[in-house]
N, C-alpha and C positions, 0 to 999 in steps of 0.2 A: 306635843304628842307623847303620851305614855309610853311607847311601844316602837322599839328598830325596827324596820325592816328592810329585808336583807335583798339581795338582787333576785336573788332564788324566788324568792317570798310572793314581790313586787311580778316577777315574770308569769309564776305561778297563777295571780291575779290576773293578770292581763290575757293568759290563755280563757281563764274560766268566761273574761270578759267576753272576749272573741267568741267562745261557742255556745252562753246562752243571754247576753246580754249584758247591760250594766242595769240590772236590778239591784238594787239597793242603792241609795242615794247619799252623796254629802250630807254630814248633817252639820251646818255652822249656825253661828250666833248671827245679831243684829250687827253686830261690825264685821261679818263675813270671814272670822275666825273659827276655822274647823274643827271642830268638836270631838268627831269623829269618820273614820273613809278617811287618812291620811294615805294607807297603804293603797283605796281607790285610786286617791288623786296620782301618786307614783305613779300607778298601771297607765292611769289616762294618759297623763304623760307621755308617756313609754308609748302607749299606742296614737298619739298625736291625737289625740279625739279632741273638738272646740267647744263643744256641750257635754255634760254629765248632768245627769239629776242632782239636786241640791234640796235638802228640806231646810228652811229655816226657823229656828226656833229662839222666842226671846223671850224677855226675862229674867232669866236666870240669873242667881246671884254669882258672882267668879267661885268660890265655894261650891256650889249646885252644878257647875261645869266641868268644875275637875271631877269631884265627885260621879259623874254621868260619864266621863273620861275612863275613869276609871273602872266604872261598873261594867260599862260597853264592853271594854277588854277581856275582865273578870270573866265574865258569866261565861264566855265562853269553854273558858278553863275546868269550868266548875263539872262540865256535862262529860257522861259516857258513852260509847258506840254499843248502839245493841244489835 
């Protein structure tokens, strides 16, 4: 995981879970190493849930992962509130 997250962060998560869903999915590799949704997984955690959504995607070269790791995180950073 690129990115800490914090108890606040994780709780924060797991409310938004509770009041409209767990939309958005795990995203892991072919060996079910998580890509990205570590902070999901936290929440799930936290909320005991035994399913979450999971997409998986293979391929990828370990370079193309991180990278995707990375980006994931990035972009968010990148945007404004209008």
């Amino acid at each position: 995981n690129n990115r800490v997250h914090s108890e606040q962060q994780v709780n924060r998560i797991s409310k938004s879970i509770n009041e409209f869903g767990f939309n958005q999915p795990i995203v892991i590799d072919e060996n079910n190493t998580i890509l990205v949704g570590h902070g999901r997984l936290l929440a799930a955690k936290e909320l005991k849930l035994k399913e979450v959504p999971v997409l998986v995607i293979s391929g990828l070269s370990e370079s193309k992962k991180r990278a995707y790791r990375i980006l994931d995180n990035k972009l968010q950073n990148d945007s404004t509130w209008d």
